[in-house]
N, C-alpha and C positions, 0 to 999 in steps of 0.2 A: 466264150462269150465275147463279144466283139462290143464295142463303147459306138452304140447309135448317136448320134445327135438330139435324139428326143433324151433320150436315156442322161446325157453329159445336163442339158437341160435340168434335168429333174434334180440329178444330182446337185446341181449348183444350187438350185434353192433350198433343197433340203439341210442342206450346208450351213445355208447363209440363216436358214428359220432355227439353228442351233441342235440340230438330231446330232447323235453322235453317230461314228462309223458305222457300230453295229445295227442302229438302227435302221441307217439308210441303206445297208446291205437287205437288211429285209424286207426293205419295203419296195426295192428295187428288184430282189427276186434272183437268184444265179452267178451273185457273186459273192465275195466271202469279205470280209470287216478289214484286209487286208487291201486287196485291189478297191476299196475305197478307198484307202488311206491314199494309196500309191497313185490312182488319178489325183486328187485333191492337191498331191505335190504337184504333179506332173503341171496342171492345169495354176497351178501358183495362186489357190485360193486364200483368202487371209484368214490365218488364224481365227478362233474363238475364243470369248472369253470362259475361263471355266467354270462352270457352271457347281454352285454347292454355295451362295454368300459372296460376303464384302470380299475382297483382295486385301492384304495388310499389307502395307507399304512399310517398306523398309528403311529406317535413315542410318548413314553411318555416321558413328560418334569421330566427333574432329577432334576431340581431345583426349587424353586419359580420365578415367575416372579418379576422382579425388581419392588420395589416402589416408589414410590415420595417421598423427602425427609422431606414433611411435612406430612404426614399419618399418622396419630394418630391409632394406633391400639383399641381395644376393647377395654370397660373400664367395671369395674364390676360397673355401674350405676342402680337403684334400678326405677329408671324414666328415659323415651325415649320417645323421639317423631319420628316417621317414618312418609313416606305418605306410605297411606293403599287403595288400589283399589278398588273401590267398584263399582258394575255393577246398573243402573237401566234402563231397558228397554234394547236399543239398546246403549244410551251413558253411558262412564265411567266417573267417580266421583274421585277425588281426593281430599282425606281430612287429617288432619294431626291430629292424636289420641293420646292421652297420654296413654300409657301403664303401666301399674304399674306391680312388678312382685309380685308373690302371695307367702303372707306370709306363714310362716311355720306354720305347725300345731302340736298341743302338742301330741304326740301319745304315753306318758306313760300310762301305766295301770292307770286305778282308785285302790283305796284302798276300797272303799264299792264295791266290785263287789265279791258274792259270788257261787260259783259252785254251781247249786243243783246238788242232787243224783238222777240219774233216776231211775224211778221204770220201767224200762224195761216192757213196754207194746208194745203187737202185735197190726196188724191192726183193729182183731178186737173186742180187748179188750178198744178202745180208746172211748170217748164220747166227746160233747159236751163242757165240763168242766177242760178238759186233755189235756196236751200239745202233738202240734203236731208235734214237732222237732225229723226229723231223725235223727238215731245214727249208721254210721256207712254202711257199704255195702249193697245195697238191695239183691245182689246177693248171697249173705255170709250170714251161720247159724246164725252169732249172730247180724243181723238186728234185731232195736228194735226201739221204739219211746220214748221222755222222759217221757210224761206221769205225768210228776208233775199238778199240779191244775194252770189252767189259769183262766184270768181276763175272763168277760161279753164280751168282744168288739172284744178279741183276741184268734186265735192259738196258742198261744206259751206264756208261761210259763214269767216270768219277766225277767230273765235271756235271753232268746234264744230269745224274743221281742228285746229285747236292741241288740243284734245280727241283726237280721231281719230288723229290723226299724230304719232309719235315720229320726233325725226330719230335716222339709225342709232349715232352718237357716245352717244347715251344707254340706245340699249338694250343694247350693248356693257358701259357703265358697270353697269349693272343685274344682269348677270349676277354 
């Protein structure tokens, strides 16, 4: 269906007299509520207002709302008790949980942790026995693998394991 000039015509007013998409799709005949839409951008028609009643104007408050003069604000407590919702079935639950917050965790380097040197091995230069840790862009010439000698049980190399692998006692801790 090709946009006549009568047609772009008719559209604009029916626009402007407040139809909505779909109805100016119907009444124009062979088009669908979407390529309305899609001229009406095209053509940079001005909005409408929506139609259903008044608009409620919105103000933003410039202050806080006043408090009670006994509100205790936050307190940096390390233990809270809140009630916490909990759903089972159709009925809710209300129970009151001790939250604890979660300790900090030591994130200095270790001091035994030693870089290897990769022996820059291609894909398929690697074996069984050869670490499997990429190094670098696969898309870029100097993609390479580390290639150092791994353990029996593992891909990668002591180094790039310790990388790889969290034991479960820490990911525990983490949550």
């Amino acid at each position: 269906m090709n946009w006549t000039d009568e047609r772009v015509e008719r559209l604009k007013k029916l626009w402007a007299d407040g139809l909505s998409a779909s109805q100016i799709a119907a009444q124009l005949g062979g088009v669908s509520r979407n390529a309305v839409i899609g001229k009406v951008h095209r053509l940079n028609l001005p909005g409408r207002a929506k139609s259903g009643g008044q608009a409620s104007v919105r103000t933003k408050r410039t202050t806080a709302a006043p408090r009670a003069p006994n509100y205790a604000g936050r307190t940096a407590a390390t233990q809270t008790t809140r009630p916490v919702g909990r759903s089972s079935g159709g009925a809710a639950l209300k129970q009151d949980l001790d939250v604890v917050a979660a300790e900090e965790i030591d994130t200095r380097p270790m001091d035994d942790v030693v870089v290897p040197i990769s022996r820059r091995l291609t894909l398929v230069e690697l074996s069984e026995r050869t670490c499997k840790w990429p190094v670098g862009d696969p898309l870029q010439e100097g993609f390479h693998f580390c290639g150092n000698d791994s353990g029996d049980a593992s891909p990668y190399c002591g180094y790039h394991a310790k990388m790889a692998f969290q034991p479960s006692s820490e990911r525990k801790r983490a949550r």
